[in-house]
N, C-alpha and C positions, 0 to 999 in steps of 0.2 A: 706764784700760784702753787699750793699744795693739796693736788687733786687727788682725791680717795676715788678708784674705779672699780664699780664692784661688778664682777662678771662669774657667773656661772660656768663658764666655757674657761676651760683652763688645762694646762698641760697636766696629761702626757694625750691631749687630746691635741692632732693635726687639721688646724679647719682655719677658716679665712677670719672668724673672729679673733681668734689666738693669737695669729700672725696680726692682725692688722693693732692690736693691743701691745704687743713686744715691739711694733716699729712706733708707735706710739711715744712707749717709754723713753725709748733709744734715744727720739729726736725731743723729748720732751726737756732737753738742757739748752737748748738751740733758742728756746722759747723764752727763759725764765723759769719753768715750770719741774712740778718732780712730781712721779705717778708712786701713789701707795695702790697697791690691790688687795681686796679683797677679797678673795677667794676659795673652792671648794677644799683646798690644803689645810686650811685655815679649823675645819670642822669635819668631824663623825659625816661620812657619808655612806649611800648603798648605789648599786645602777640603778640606770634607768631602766625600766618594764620594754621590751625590745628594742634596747638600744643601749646594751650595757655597758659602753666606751663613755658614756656621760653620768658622771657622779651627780646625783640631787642630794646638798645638804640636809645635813639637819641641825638648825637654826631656829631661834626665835627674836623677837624685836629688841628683846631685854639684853640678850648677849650681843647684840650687833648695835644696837645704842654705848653699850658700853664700850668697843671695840672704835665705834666713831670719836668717840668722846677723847678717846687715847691716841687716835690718828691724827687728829684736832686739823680735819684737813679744811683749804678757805674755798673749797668747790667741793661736788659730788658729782660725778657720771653715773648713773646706770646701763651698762651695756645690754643685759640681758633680761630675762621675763621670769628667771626661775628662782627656786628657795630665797638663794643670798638677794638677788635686786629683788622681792617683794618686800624683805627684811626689812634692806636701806630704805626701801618707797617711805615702809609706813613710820620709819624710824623718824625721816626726813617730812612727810607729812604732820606727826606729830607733836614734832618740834619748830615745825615753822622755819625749814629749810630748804632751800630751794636747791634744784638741781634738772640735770640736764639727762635724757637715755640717747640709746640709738634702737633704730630697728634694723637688725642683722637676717634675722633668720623668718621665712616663711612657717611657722610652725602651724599655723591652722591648715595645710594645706598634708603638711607631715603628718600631723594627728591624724586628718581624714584618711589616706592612708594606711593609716595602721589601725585604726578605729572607727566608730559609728557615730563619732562625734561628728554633728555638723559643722560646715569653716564656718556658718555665721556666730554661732555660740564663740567660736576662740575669739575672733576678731571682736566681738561685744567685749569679754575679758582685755584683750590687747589697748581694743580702746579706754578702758577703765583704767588700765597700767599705764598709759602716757600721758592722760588728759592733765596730770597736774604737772607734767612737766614743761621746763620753760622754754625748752628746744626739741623735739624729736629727730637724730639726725639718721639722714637715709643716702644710698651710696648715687643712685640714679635719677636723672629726669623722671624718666617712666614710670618709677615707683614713687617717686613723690606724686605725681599725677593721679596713681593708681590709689595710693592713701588717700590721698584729699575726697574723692570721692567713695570710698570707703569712711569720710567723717573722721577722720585723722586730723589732728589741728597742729599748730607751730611745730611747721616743718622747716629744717634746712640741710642742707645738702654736705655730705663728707663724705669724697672721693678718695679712692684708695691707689697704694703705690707699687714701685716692683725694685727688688732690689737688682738692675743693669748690670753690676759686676761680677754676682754668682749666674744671673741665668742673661745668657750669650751664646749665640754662635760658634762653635766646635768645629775645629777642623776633623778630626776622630768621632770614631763612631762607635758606641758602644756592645751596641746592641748587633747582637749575630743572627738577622733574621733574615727573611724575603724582604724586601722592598716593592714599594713603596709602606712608611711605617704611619700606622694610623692610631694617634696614640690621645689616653684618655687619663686625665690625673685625677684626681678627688673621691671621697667617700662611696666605696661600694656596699650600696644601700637603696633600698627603691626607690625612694622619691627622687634619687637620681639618673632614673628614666634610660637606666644601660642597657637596657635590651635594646632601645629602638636602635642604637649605635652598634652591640654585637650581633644584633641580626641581619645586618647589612651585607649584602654582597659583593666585596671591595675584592680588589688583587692586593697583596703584599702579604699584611700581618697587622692585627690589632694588639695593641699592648696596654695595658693595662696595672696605673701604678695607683694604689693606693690598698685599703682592706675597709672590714667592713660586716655588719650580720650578713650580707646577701651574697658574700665572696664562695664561698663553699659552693651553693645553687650554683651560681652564674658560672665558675670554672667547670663542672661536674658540669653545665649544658653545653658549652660554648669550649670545649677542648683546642679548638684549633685556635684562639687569643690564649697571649702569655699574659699571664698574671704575675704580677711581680712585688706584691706586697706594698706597705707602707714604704716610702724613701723620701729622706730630706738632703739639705746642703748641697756639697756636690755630686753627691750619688742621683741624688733629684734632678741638677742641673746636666749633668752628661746626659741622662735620657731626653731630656725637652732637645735637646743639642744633635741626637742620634735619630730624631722621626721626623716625619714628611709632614703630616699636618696635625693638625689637635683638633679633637671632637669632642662636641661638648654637649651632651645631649639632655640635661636637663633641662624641665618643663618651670623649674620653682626656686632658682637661684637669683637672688638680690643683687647680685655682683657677680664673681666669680672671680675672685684675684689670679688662679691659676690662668685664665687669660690672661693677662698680663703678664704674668711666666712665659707663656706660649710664647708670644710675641716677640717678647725683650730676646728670648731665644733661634728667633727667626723663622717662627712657624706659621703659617696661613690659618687659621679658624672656620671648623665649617658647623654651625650650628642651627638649632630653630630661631624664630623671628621676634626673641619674647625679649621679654626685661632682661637685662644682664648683659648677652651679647649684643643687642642689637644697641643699646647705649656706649658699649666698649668698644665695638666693631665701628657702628656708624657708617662715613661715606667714607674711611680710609681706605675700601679699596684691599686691606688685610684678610679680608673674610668672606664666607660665604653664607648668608642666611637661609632657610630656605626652608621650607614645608617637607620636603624631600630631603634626607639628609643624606642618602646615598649621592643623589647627585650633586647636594652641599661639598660633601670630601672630596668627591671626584673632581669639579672644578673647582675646588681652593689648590691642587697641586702645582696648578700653573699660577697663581701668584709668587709675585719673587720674593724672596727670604730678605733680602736688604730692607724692602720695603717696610716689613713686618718689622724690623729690630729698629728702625728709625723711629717707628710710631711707639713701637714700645718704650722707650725712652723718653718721652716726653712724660710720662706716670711715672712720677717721684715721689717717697713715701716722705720727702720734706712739706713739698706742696698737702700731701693729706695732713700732715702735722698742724701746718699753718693754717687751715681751714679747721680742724678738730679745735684746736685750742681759744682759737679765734671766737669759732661759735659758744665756746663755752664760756667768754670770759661776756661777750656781748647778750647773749642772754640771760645773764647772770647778774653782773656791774650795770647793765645798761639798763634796767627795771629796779635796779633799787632792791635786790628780792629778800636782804635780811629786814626791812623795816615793815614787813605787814605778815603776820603767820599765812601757813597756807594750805588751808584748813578743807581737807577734800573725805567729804563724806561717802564717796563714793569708791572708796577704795576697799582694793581687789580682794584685803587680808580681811578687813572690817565686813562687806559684802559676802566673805564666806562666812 
């Protein structure tokens, strides 16, 4: 298999799409298989309108037909919803080639947010961007549940992994603060719902790893949590290694791999009752759900740390390999999809 995956989201951008596409590649020899990407490197780009960490190409069908043409790859993924994946949609729409996306990211929920955009208007677009596809892959039960009635079609499931060896249990401790450490990873930005977690009124110290447009506000409100910037590798891993629990407080994540960090790390999770945690958490007994996230972090302290790095282990980013590749090769070989075009009038590029 020579899989062209064409993703919007791309380094030096830190997010669970990124990562879950570099363990992709990684295991992608394990398979048979070799990943070409795609991406915003690739083309002239500017930011995004508040959100300037994310490049939108600028692209058109003609140059990324041609780019396909020269990748001569025997599959297509579209990972993402922006410039480059409408590019390939309608490249691959017009040529009678079939291919597979995933839904990563909650953006009708992000738009509303930031604008006066309705979610039903994104989600009609959303829907228009997968319907010709022959797989939609989603990382949870609950979001697959949540699509389907949403009118989402050919769904299937691709769960994500943790790398066990960098994030572990630490004897040492990094971090020179109060304790108990109540520690938060990912994108400081609003739809990542960090106030309900820095408003909280805990004993120890909140910490705080990642950056973000809302970093400036939320440090300048919240003085007494240390902010500690973007960190990856082992800089990333001694901090998971050095706090008490992980909180997780958004309302609008699909996943959240940094759970899985948490855990493999030895940390209890104290979070809301929604998609993401509550599919990763489950009945393991690792976490705390709760409506209350105060009293979520408070009682996750007393779960024990073994427990959490046992479960965390079992999320191996071979197993998300073997299900990624798998779905693509069965939705793809197993319909026959080069012998009939596949002719969608209803596409997102044409409809504009």
């Amino acid at each position: 298999m020579r899989l062209l995956v064409a993703t919007d989201a791309w380094r030096p951008q830190v997010n669970g799409v990124v990562r879950s596409l570099e363990y992709m590649a990684a295991e992608a020899p394990h398979f048979g298989a070799e990943i070409v990407f795609l991406t915003p490197d690739r083309f002239r780009s500017f930011p995004m309108p508040t959100y300037p960490e994310i490049r939108l190409s600028l692209t058109g069908p003609g140059r990324v037909a041609r780019m396909v043409e020269e990748i001569a790859p025997t599959h297509i993924h579209i990972a993402t919803e922006g410039p480059i994946g409408l590019a390939v949609r309608f490249v691959c729409s017009r040529q009678g080639r079939a291919f597979t996306t995933s839904y990563h990211t909650r953006f009708p929920e992000y738009v509303a947010a930031r604008t006066p955009i309705p979610q039903a208007w994104s989600y009609r677009a959303l829907r228009r961007f997968h319907r010709a596809s022959r797989a939609m892959m989603v990382s949870t039960p609950s979001l697959e549940r949540e699509l389907t009635v949403r009118g989402f079609k050919n769904i299937v499931r691709w769960t994500r992994g943790v790398d066990t060896e960098l994030f572990r249990p630490r004897p040492e401790r990094v971090l020179e603060v109060t304790s108990p450490v109540f520690l938060y990873v990912g994108r400081v930005a609003v739809e990542k719902n960090l106030e309900a977690f820095l408003s909280l009124d805990l004993p120890g110290t909140k910490v705080i790893v990642g950056d973000g447009p809302a970093r400036a506000e939320l440090e300048g409100k919240y003085p007494e949590a240390r902010f500690l910037g973007a960190l990856t590798g082992e800089d990333l891993a001694r901090v998971y290694a050095s706090s008490d629990v992980f909180v997780f407080p958004s309302l609008t994540d699909t996943f959240g791999i940094v759970l899985l960090e948490a855990l493999a790390s030895g940390l209890p999770v104290a979070a809301f009752p929604v998609t993401g945690p509550a599919d990763v958490i489950g009945a393991s007994g690792c976490g705390v759900l709760k409506p209350d996230l105060r009293e979520a972090a408070l009682e996750a302290l007393g779960i024990p740390k073994d427990r959490c790095r046992a479960y965390g282990e079992t999320f191996t980013w071979r197993e998300s390999a073997r299900q990624f590749f798998s779905n693509i090769e069965s939705a793809i070989e197993g319909e026959s999809a080069r012998s009939a075009p596949v002719l969608d009038p209803d596409s997102v590029l044409q409809a504009g």
